[in-house]
N, C-alpha and C positions, 0 to 999 in steps of 0.2 A: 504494500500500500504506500510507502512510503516512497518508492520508487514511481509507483501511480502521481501521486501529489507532486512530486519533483521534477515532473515530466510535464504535468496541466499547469504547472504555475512559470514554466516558461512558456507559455502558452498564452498564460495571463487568465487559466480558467480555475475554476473549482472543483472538488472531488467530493461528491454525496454516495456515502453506505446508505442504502435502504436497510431499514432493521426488517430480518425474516424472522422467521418463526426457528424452531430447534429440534422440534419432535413431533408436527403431526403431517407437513408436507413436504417440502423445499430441504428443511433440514440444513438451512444456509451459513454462509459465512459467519452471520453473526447474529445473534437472536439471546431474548431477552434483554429490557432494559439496563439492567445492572451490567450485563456484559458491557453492552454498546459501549454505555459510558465509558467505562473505564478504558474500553479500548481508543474510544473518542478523546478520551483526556489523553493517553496517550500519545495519540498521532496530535493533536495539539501543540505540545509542546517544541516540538518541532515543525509543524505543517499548519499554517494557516490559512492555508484552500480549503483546509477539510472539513466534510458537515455530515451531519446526518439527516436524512430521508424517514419522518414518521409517517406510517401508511396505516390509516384507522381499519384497512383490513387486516392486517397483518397482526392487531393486537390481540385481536379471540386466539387468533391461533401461537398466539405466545402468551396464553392464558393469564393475561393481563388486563388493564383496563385503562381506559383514555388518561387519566390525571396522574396516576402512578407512572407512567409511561412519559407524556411531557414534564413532565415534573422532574423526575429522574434525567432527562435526555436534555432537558431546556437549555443548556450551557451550549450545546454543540449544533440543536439544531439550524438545517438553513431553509429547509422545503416542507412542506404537507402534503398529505396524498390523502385522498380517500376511495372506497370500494368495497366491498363486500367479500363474504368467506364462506365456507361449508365446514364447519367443524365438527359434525356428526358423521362418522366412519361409518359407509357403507352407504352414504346420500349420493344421489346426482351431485356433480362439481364440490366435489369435497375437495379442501386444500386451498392452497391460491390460484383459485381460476377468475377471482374476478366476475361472479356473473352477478346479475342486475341487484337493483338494492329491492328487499323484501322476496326473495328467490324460495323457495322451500327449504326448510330446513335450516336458513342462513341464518348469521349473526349479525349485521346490520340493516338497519332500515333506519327512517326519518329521525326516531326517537333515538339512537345509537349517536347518527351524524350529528344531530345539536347537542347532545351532550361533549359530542367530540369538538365542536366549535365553540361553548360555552367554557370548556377546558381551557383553551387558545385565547379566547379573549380573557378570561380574568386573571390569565397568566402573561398577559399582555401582547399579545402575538399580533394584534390586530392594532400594527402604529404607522400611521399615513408616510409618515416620515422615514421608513425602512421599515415596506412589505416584505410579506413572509411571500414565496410561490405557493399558492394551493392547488393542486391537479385533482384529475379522477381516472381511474385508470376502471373500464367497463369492459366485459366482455358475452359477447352474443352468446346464447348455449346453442345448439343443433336447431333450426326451425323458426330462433327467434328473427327480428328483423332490430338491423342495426340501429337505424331512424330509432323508433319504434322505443329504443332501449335506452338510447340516447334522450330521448326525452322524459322516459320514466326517470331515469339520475339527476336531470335538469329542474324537474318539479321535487322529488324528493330532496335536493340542497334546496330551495326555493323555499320549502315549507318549513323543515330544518332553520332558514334562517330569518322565518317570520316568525317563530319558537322565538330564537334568540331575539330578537328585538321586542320582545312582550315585556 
């Protein structure tokens, strides 16, 4: 990683870890928060391109929770993600596949993602003056339609962040 970092910052770019999970799909580089950290402080101390990448799907499946998770990671983050997860073994798109928010079986939908943004702002993540990037990362199952899906995510943050403004 550190040879990563050293190589984008003559570049003049940045280097964001996505936090994965550890044990129920992916099984990734680097998963749960206490890890991340630490490993984030770490590359810090030498690397100031580096960030980390929290993905509100990714946190069912590192059987965590939105505030423990920014909370834990807030020093190092530079990006948000959101998405959804299957963390019931033996479901359609179990793992990180990403399908639509409120999917069967899944662990996010509207009332997940404003908790996930209500995390964000009263941790302060939400400053005019040095935005966070927030993405969404969706994906179609067999049959669905992309459009179709793309707007079910679109009204699901929508509502999410009429929650948050109440």
């Amino acid at each position: 990683m550190c040879a990563v970092c050293d190589y984008a910052a003559s570049k003049n770019l940045t280097v964001e870890l996505e936090v994965f999970d550890y044990d129920v799909d992916k099984s990734a580089l680097i998963g749960s928060a206490p890890l991340a950290a630490r490993f984030a402080a770490q590359m810090r101390m030498t690397h100031n391109n580096f960030g980390l990448l929290v993905d509100l799907s990714h946190i069912p499946l590192t059987h965590e929770n939105s505030q423990f998770v920014v909370r834990t990671l807030r020093p190092y983050i530079t990006h948000f993600h959101f998405g959804n997860a299957v963390v019931k073994k033996g479901c359609d798109a179990y793992g990180d596949l990403h399908p639509r928010m409120d999917y069967p079986n899944s662990a996010n939908n509207t009332v997940e993602l404003f908790d996930y943004l209500r995390v964000l702002k009263n941790e302060g993540f939400f400053n005019a003056e040095r935005p966070y990037m927030l993405s969404i990362e969706v994906t179609p199952r067999p049959g669905e339609d992309e459009d179709i899906i793309l707007t079910n995510t679109k009204r699901v943050l929508t509502r999410a962040w009429a929650l948050l403004e109440d």
